[in-house]
C-alpha positions in Angstrom: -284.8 24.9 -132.0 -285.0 21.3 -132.4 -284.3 18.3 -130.5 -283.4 14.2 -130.9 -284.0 11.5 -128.6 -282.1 8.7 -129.0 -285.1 5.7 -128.1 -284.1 5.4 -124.4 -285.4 8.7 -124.2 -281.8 9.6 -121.8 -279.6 11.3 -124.1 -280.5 14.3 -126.3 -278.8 16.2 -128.9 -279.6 19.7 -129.7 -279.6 21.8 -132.7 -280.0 25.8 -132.5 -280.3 28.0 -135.4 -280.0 31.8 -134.4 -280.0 34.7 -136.6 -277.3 37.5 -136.0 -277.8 41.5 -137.8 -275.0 43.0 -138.8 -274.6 46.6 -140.4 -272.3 47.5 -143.2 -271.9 50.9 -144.3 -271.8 51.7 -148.4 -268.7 54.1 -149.9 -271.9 56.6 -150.5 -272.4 56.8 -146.1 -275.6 55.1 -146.2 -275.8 51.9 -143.9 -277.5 48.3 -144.7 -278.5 45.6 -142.6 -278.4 41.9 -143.4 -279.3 38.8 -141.3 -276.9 36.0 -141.4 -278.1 32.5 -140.3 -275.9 30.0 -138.1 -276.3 27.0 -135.7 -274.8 25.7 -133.2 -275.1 21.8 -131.7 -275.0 21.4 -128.8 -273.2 17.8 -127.6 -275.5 15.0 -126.1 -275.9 14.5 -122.8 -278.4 12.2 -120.3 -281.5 14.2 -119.2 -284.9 13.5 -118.5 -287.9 13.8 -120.8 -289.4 16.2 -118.3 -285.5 18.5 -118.1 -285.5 18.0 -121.7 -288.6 19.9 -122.2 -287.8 22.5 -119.6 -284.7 23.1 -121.4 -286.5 23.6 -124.9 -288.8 25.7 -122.9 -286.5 27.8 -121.7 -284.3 28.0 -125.3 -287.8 28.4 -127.2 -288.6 31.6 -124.8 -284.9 33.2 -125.5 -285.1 32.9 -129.2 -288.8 34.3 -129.4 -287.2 37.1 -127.2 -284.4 37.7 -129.6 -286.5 37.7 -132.9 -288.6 40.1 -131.2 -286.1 43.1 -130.4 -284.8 42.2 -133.8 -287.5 43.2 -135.7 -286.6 45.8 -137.0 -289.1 48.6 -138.1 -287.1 51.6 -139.8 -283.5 50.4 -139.9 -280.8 51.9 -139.4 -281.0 55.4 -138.0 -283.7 54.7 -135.2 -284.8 51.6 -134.9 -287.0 50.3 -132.3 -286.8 47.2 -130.6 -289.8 45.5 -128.2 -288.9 46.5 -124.6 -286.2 48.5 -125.2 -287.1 52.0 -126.6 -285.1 53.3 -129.7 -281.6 52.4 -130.2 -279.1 53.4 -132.9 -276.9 50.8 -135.0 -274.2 50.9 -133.2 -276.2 50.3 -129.8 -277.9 47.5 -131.1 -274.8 45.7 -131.6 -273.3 46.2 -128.5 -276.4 44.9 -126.6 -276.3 41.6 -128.8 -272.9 41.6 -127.3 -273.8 42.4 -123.1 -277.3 40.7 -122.2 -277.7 36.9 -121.8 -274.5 35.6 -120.7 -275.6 34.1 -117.6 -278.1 31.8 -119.1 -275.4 28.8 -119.4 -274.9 28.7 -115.9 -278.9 29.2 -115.3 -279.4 26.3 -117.0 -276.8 24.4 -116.1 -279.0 24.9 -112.8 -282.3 23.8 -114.5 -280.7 20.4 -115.7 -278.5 20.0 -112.7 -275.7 18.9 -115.4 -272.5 20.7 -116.4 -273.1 22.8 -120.0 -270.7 22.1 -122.8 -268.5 25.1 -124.3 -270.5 25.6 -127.7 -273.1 26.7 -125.6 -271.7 29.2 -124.1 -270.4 30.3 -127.7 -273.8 30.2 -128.6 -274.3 32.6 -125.5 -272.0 35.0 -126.8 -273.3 35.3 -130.7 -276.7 35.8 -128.6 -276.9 38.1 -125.1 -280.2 39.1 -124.8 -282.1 39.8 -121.2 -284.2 37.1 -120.4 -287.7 38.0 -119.7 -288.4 36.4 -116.1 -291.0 36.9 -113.2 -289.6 37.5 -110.0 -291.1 34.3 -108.5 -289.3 32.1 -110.8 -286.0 34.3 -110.8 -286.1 33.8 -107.1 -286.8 30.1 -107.4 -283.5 29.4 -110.1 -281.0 32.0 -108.1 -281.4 32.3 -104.7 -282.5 28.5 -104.0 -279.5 27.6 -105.4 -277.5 30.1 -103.9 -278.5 28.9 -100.6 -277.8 25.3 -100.8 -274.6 25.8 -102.9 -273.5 28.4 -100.0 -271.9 29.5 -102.7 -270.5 33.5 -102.3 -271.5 35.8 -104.8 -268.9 38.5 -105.3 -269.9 39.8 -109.0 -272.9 40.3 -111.0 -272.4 41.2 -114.4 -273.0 40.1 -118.0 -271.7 36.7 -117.3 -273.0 36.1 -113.9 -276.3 33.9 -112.9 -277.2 36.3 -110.3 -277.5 39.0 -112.2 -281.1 39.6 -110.6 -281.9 42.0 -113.0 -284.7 42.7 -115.2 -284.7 44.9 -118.0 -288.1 46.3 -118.8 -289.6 49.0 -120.3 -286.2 50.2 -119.6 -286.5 49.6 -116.1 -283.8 47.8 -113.5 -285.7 45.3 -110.6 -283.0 44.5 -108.0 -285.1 41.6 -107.1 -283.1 40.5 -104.1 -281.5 43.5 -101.6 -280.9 40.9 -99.0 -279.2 39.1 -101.6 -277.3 42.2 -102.7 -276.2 43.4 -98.5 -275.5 40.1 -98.1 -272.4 39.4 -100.2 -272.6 41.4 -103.8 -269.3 43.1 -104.3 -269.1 44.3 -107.9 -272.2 45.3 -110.0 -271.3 45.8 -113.8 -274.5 46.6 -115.7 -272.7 48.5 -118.3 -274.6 48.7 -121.9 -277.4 47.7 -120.6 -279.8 51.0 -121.5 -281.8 51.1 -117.9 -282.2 55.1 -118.7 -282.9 57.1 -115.5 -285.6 54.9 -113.9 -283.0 52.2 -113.9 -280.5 54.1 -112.5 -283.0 55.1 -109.3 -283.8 51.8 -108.8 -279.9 51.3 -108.3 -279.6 54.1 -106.3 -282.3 53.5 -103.9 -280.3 50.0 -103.4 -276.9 52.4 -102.8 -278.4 53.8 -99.9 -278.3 50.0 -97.2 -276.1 48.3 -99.3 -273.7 47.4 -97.4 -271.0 45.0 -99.2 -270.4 46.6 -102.5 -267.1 47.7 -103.6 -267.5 48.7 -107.7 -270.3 49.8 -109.6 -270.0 49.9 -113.2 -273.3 52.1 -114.8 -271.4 53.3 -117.8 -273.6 53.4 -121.2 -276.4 53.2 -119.2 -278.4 56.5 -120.3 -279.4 57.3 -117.3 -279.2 61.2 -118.1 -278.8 64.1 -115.5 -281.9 62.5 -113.6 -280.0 59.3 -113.0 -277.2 60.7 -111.9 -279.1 63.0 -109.3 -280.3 60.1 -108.2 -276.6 58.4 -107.6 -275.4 61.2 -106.1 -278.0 61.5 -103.4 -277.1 57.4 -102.5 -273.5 58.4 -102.3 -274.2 60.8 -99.5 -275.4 58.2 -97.5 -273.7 54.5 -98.7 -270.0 54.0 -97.4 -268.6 50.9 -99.1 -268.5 51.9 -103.1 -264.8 52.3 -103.7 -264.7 52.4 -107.4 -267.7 54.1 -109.6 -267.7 53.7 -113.7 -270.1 56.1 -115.2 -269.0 57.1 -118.6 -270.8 57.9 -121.6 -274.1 58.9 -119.9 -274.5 62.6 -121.0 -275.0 63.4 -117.2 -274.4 67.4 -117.8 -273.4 70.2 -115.6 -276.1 69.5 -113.3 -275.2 65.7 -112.9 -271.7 66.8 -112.5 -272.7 69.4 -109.7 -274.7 67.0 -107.8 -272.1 63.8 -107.7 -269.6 66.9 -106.9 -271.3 67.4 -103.8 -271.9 64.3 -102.9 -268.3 63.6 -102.7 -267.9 66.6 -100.3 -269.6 64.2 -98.0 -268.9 60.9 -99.1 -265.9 59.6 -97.9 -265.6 55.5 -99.7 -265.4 56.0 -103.3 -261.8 56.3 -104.6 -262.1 55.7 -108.7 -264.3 57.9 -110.2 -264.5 57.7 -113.9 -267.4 60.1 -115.5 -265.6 61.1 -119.2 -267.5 62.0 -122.1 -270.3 63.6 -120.1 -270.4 67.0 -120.9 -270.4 68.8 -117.6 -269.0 71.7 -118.3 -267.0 74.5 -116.6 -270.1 74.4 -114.2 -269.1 70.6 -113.2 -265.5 71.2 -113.0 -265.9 74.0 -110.8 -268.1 72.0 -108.4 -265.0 69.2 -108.7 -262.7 71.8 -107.8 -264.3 72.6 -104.7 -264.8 69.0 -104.0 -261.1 68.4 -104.4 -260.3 71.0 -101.7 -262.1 69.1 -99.0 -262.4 65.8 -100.5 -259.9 63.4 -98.5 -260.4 60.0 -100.4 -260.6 60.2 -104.1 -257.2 58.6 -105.7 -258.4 58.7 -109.5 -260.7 61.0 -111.2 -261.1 61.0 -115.0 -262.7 64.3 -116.4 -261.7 63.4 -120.4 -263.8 64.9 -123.0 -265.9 66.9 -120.8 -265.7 70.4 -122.1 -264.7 71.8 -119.1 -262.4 74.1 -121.2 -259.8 76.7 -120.2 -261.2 77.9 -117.0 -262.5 74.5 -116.2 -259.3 72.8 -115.8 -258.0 76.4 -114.4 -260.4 75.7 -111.0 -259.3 72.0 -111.2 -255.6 72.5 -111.1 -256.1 75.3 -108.5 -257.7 72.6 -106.3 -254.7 70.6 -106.9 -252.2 72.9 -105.7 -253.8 72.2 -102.0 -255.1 68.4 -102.6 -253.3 65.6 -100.6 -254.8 62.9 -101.7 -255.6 62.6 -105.6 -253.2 59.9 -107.6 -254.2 60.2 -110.7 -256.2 62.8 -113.3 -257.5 63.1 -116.6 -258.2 65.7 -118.3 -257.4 64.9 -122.1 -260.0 66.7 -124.9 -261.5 69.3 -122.7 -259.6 72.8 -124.4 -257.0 72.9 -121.8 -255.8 76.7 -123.6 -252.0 78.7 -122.9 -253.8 80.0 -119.1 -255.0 76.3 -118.4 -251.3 75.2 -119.0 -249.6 78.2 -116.9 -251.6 76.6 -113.7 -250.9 73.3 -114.7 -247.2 74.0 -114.7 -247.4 75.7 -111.2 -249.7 72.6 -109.7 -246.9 70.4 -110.8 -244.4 72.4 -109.0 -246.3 72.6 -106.1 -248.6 68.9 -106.0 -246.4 66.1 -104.3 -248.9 63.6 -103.7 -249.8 63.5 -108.0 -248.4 60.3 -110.2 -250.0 60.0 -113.5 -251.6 62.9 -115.3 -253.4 63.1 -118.9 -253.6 65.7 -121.1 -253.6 64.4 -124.4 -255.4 65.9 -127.4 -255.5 69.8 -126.2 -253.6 71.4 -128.7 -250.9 72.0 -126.8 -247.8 74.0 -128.8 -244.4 74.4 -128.4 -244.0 76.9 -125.7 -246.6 75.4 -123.8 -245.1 71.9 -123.9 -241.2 73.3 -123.0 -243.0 74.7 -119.7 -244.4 71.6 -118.9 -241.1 69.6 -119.2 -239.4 71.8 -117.0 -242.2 71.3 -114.4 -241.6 68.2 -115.5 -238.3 67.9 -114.0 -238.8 69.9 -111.1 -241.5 67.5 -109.8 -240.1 64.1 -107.9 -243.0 62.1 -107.7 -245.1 62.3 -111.4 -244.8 58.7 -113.4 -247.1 58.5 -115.7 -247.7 61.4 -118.4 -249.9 61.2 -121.5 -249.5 64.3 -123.7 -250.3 62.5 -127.0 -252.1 64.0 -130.0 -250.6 67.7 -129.0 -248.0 69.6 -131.4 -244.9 70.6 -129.0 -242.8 69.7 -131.8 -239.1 69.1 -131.4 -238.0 72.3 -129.0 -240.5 70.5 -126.8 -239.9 66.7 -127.2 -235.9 68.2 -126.6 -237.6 69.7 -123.3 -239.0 66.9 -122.2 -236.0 64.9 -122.7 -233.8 67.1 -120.5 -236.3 66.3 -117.9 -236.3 62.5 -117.9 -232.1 63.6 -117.4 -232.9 65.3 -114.5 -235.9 64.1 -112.8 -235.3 60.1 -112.5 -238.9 59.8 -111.6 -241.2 59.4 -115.2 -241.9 55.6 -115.8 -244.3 56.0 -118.6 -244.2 58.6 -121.2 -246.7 59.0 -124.6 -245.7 61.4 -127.2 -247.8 60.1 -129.9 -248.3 62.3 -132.5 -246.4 65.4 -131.3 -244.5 66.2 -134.8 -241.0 65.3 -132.8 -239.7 64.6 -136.2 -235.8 63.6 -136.2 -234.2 65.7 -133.7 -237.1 65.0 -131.2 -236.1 61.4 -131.6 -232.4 61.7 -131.3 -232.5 63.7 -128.5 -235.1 61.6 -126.4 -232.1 58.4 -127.3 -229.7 60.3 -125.7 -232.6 60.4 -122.5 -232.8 56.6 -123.2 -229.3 55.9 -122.4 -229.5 57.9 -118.9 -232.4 56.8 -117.8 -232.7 54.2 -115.3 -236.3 54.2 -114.4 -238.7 55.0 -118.1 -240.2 51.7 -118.7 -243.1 52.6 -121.6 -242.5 55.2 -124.4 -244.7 55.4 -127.2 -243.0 57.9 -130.1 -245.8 56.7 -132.6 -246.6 58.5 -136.0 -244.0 61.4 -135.0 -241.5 61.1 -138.5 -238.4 60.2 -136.4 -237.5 58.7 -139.6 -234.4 56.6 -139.9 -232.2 58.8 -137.8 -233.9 59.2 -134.9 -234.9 54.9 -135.5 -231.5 54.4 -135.6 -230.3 56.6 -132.7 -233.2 55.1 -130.3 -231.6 51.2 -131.1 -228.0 52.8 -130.5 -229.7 54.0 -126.8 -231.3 50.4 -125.9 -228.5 48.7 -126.0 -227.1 50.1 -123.1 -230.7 50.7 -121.4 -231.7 48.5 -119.0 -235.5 49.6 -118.1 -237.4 50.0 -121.3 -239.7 47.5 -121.5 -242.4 48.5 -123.7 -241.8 50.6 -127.0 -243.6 52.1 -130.0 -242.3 53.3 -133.1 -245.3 53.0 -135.2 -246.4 54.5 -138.4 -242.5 56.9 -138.1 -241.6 55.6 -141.4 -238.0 54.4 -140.2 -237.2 52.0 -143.0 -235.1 49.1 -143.7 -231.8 50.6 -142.2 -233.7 51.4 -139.2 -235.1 48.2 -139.1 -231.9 46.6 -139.1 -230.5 48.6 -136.5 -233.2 48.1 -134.1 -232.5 43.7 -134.9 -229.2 44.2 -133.7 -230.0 46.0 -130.5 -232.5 43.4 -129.7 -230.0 41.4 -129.7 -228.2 42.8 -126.9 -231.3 44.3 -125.0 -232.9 41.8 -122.7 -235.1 44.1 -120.9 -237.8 45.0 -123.9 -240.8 43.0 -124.1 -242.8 44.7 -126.7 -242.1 46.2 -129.5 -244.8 48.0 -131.9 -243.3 48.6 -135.0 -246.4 48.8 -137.6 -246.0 51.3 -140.8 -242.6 51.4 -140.7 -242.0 49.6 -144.2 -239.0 47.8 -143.2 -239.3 45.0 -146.2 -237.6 41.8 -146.3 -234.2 42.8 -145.2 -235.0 44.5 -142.1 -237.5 41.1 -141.3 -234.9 38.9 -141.9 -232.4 41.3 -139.6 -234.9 41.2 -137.1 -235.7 37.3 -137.0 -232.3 36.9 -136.9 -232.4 38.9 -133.5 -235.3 36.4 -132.4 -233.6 33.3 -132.0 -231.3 34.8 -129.3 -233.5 37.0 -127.6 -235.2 35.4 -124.9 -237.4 39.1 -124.1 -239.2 39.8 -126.1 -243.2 38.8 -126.1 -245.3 41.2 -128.5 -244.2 42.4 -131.8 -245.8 44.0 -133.9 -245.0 44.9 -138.0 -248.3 45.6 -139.4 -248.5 46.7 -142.6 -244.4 46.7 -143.4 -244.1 45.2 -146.9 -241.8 41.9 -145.2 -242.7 39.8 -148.3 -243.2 36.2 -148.1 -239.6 35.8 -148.0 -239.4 38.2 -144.9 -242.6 36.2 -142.9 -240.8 32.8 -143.5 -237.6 33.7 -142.0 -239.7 34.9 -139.0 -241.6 31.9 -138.9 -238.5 29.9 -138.7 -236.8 32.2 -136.1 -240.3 31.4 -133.3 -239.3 27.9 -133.8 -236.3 28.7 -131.9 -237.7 31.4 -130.1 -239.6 30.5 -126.2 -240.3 34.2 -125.4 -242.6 35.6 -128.2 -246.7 35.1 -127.0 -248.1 37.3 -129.6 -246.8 38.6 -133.3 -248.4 40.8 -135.8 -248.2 40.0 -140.0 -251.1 42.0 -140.7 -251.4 43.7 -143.8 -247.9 42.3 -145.7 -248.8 40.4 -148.8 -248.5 37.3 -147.7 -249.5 34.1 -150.0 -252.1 31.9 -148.2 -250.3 29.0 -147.8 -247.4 31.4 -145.8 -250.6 32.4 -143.9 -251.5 28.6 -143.1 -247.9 27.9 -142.1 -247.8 31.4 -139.8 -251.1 30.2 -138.1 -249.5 26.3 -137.7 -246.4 27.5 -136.0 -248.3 29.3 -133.3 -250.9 27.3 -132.8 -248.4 24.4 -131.6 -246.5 27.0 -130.2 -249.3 28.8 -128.2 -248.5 32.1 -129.9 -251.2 34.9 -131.0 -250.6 35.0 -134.5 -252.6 37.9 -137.2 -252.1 37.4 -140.5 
């Protein structure tokens, strides 16, 4: 860090140099770390000598902080970092990303003056926790706070009064007062407080009274942590929405936030995937769902609850009145999961969005689902992505957007639908008066079912979101779907990567961009369009005033057709990869 005075000692200009690690990985698996140096400077502005040498105080104390956690003794597998216990790569990166993000309005406090922007850049290359006593914490925050009589409503990674301190992985909520008084969200995800962290929120939980969202996800706060949670939540009555994801809770941490819900009656959102409770924790759940009178949205992916796991859950369903949405993708659903699935559906009339994606589910499996499917008025969202029901299925489910008028959003996403799957969900296109997002990618529609699909939306008029990725649908198909863009003027985005529609279906498709007035995202990564194909697009957003974001990633495209891509929508104000 240095500084320079100009002689009347008013204005100062400063200079930071910062050091970021970043981890590559070798073709032979093994990772390497390398430090890359960068500055930023920091515009003038009029201080005095005695701010100016708080402020290098306080920059001085955050870089010795940073070099500190990255010194790094046995890179890369399990490093350790001062104050923060062992962290893998991929950690450390993310918490360069999540910790110091308040400090530009801290200091903007210090120097009573408004921060420039390439600060706050500088703040997000950086992140790191400050290390602060309470005394002085209390002195920059709640001083302030009071003579702003400013409300506080959020504390998270890029809030000042996040009065937080993380050491020796431990979370001080300095001010409870503070926190009854007018906190409404708390968001200290990625931030590893471990299980003593995680008590110290809890114990908070139990007489807060304003908060409405609590975000502890990628907090390893372990089965302990979550004990600890759950035994707040019997008694605190204002959470509404609870993140905690990623925390390798267990079956007993699922058990005991099971039965808390039994009692408490606030929290609606509960998101706990990828934490390994088991069929022990979804059977707790189940019994929770059969008196619980509150929860809307519960998401159990990639929690191994397997077959008779998601068995107890969907039994609970057939009698809950209350839950909106579930998720139970990854979590070994099996042929007996799926029979009880199918008969929840019949019965559930409260259910609107349900997730079931990547659990191997066949043919058979995914024809009885359909026609649950259709005899169920109220489900609008399904995700069944990453399964195999092949085309008897995707023909299945088809028949039941006919029939059942209800499905707004439906993903098929690698479900080997192949051609006739595609065809026959176009002629479902063409009926349907309420599906607004389908996603069909990498399913091999190929250019007939392309072709048939652009045939179905131009008479459609609800589709608004659409993805034909990676379906290999070519340059006839490419062509078609230009021509029913230009007709359609309810579609607003359009993935259409791996598709290898060259120049001709490019140029058919720019051609469809000066009179279309819909469209907003398009996508055609990785399509071979050629120079020739990306110029006729660029010309066609000159005319276009619809299109806020366009993909040309991947396509061969000369530099100077790169420069010219990037020109257009920068004076156009449209997101342009190249």
């Amino acid at each position: 860090v240095s500084s320079e005075p100009n002689t009347k000692g008013k204005r100062t200009k400063i200079l930071i140099r910062f050091g970021i690690l970043k981890m590559s990985t070798r073709r032979s698996g093994r990772r390497s770390w390398r430090a890359s140096l960068d500055s930023v400077t920091i515009p003038s502005f009029e201080i005095s000598d005695e701010q100016r040498e708080k402020f290098l105080h306080e920059i001085e104390a955050i870089i010795a902080r940073a070099e500190r956690i990255l010194s790094v003794a046995d890179c890369p597998d399990a490093t350790r970092f001062s104050g923060i216990g062992h962290l893998s790569g991929e950690e450390l990166l993310d918490s360069i990303k999540k910790r110091l993000a308040f400090l530009e309005e801290e200091l903007k406090y210090i120097l009573n003056v408004p921060l420039k922007s390439s600060l706050l850049k500088l703040i997000d290359c950086l992140g790191f926790v400050k290390d602060l006593d309470h005394q002085e914490i209390n002195e920059l925050t709640l001083y302030e706070f009071e003579n702003s009589q400013k409300v506080v409503k959020s504390l998270n990674s890029s809030c000042p009064w996040r009065n937080t301190l993380l050491k020796n992985n431990k979370v001080s909520i300095i001010r409870g007062s503070m926190m009854t008084r007018a906190l409404l969200c708390l968001d200290l995800s990625g931030v590893p407080i471990r299980n003593i962290g995680a008590t110290d929120v809890a114990k908070e939980l139990r007489c807060n009274q304003t908060l409405r969202t609590v975000n502890l996800s990628w907090t390893a706060m372990g089965t302990e942590g979550a004990i600890a949670l759950a035994k707040a939540l019997k008694t605190n009555s204002t959470v509404q929405t609870l993140y905690l994801h990623w925390n390798d809770i267990g079956p007993k941490g699922g058990i005991a936030l099971a039965e808390a819900f039994m009692i408490n009656s606030s929290v609606q959102t509960l998101d706990i995937h990828y934490n390994e409770v088991g069929y022990r924790g979804a059977k707790a759940f189940a019994k929770t769902l059969h008196s619980n009178r509150r929860l809307q949205n519960l998401n159990l992916h990639h929690n191994k609850l397997g077959q008779r796991g998601v068995i107890a859950i969907a039994n609970a369903l057939k009698v809950n009145q209350t839950l909106r949405k579930i998720n139970l993708a990854s979590n070994g659903i099996g042929e007996a999961g799926i029979q009880v699935l199918t008969e929840m559906l019949r019965m559930n009339k409260n259910l609107e969005a349900i997730n079931i994606s990547h659990n191997d589910i066949k043919m058979p499996m995914g024809v009885k689902l359909a026609e649950a499917l259709a005899q169920n008025p109220v489900i609008k969202h399904l995700v069944l992505s990453d399964n195999s029901i092949g085309p008897k299925g995707c023909i299945a489910f088809a028949e039941a957007i006919k029939v059942g008028g209800s499905l707004e959003s439906l993903d098929l996403a690698k479900n080997k639908v192949i051609q006739k799957g595609g065809i026959a969900l176009a002629e479902a296109i063409r009926c349907s008066d309420s599906l607004k997002d389908l996603n069909l990618e990498d399913n091999a529609i190929r250019r007939s079912g392309g072709e048939a699909i652009a045939e179905a939306l131009k008479v459609n008029h609800s589709l608004q979101t659409l993805n034909l990725s990676a379906n290999n649908i070519g340059q006839v198909g490419g062509e078609a779907l230009a021509e029913c863009l230009k007709k359609n003027e309810t579609v607003k985005n359009v993935k259409f990567s791996y598709n290898w529609i060259q120049k001709s279906g490019a140029i058919a498709i720019a051609q469809a961009l000066r009179v279309n007035h819909s469209i907003e995202t398009l996508d055609l990564y990785r399509n071979k369009i050629g120079d020739d194909g990306a110029v006729a697009l660029v010309v066609a957003l000159k005319f276009n005033h619809s299109v806020k974001s366009m993909n040309f990633g991947s396509n061969g495209l000369a530099q100077d057709i790169k420069e010219e891509i990037r020109r257009i929508g920068g004076t156009k104000k449209i997101e342009c990869v190249v």
